[in-house]
C-alpha positions in Angstrom: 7.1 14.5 1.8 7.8 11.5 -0.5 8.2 10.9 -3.8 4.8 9.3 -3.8 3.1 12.2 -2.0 4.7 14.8 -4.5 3.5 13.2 -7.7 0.1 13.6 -6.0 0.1 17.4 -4.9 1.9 17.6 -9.0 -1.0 15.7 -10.4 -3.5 17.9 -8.3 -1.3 21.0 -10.0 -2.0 19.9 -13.5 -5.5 19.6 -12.8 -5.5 23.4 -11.4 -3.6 24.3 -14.6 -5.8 22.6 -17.5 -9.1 23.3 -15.6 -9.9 25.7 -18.4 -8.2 24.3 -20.8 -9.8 22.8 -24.6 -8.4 19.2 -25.2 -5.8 20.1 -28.1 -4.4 22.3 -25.6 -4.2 19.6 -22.8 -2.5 17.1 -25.4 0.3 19.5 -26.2 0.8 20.6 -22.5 1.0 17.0 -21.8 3.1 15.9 -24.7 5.9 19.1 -23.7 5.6 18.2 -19.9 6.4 14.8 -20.9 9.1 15.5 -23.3 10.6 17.9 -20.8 10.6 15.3 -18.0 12.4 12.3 -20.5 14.7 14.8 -21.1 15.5 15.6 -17.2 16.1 12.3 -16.1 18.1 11.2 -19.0 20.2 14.5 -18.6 20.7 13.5 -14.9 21.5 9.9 -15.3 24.9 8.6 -14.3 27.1 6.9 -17.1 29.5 4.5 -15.6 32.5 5.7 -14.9 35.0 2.4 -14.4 38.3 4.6 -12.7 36.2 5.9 -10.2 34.8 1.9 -8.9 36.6 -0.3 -6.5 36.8 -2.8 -9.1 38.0 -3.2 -12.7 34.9 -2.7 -15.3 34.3 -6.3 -17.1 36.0 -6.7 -20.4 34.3 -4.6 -23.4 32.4 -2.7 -20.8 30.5 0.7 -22.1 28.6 3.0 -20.1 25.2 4.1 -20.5 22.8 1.1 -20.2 21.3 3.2 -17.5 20.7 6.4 -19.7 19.9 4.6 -22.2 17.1 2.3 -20.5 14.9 4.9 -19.7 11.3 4.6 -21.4 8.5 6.6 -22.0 4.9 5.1 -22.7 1.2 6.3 -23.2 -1.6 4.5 -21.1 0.3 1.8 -19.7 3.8 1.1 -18.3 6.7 0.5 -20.2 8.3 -2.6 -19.6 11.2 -4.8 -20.0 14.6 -3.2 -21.1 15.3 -1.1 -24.3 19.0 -2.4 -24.9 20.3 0.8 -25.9 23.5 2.6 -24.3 23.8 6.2 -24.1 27.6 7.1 -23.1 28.6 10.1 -22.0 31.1 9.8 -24.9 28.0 11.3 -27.5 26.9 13.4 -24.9 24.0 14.0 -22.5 22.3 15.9 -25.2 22.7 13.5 -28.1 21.5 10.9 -25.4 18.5 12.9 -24.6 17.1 14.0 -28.1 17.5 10.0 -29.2 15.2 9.6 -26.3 12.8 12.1 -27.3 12.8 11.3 -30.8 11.7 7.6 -29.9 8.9 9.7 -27.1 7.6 11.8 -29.6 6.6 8.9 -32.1 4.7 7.1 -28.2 3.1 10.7 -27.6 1.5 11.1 -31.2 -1.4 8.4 -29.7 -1.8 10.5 -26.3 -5.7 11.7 -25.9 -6.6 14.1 -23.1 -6.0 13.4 -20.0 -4.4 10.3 -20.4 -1.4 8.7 -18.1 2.2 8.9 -19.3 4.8 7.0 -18.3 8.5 7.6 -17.9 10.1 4.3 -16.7 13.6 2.8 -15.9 13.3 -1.3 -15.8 17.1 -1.7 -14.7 17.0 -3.3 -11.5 20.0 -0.5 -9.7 17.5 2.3 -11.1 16.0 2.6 -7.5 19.2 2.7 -5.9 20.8 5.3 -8.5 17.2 7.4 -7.6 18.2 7.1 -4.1 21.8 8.2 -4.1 23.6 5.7 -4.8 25.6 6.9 -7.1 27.8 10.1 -6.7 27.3 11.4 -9.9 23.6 11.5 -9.1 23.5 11.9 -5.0 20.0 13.7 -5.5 18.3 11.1 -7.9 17.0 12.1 -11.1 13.7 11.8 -11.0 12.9 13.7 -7.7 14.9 16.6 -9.3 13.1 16.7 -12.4 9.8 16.2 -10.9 10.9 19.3 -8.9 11.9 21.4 -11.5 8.4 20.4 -13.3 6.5 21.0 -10.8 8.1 25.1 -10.2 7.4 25.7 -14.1 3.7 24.2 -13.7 3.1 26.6 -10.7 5.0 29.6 -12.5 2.1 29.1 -14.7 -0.4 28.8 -12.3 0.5 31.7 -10.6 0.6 34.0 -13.8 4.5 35.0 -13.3 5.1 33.4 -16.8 3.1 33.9 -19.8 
């Protein structure tokens, strides 16, 4: 199944879930799916790591452009590049609640069943999803789509209340 095709059948899950839902309740489901999933792939993005490459890192180089890149947007798209860098030198965490806290301000517009977006606009962020780095070998986004996707259907299913 691709990524594609599980975004889908996750979609088609949400729907299940907030069949019988009021609007207000939709909005903060949304808002904490959304939250949670910022948070996943920022916690599972690679930071540079220059003693591990074949080559030197350029002069003045810090890690985290990747982390820190990461966007999230109500209704459209985000696009372009943030120009933040989250090391691993703050920490993952510190790195993902400065992400939420700039998420939270985007998700205060969200209406019912409207589209977020979590995006990445560095040009290696498909090859980093795709294993290309060995911090990372299972992506970040696959995994926290996956992880997303067992809460939603925990729900579903009644085994969490």
């Amino acid at each position: 199944m691709t990524n594609q095709d599980n975004a889908r059948k996750f979609a088609l899950d949400l729907t299940e879930l907030f069949k019988e839902a009021t609007d207000d309740a939709v909005v903060k489901a949304t808002q904490k799916l959304a939250l949670d999933a910022l948070r996943g792939v920022v916690l599972k993005s690679p930071v540079g790591f220059p003693p591990s490459w074949k080559r030197p890192a350029p002069k003045g180089y810090v890690g985290g452009q990747f982390r820190g890149s990461w966007q999230l947007s109500v209704g459209v798209p985000g696009s372009g590049l943030t120009g933040q860098k989250r090391s691993g030198k703050t920490g993952s965490a510190s790195a993902a609640n400065a992400a939420a806290g700039e998420a939270r301000a985007a998700l205060q517009q969200l209406q019912p069943y409207q589209s977020v977006y979590i995006v990445n606009g560095l040009p290696y962020a498909e090859r980093l999803e795709n294993g290309w780095s060995k911090q990372a070998p299972l992506g970040m986004v696959a995994l926290t789509v996956q992880e997303l996707q067992n809460v939603v259907l925990s729900y579903i299913n009644g085994e969490v209340k």
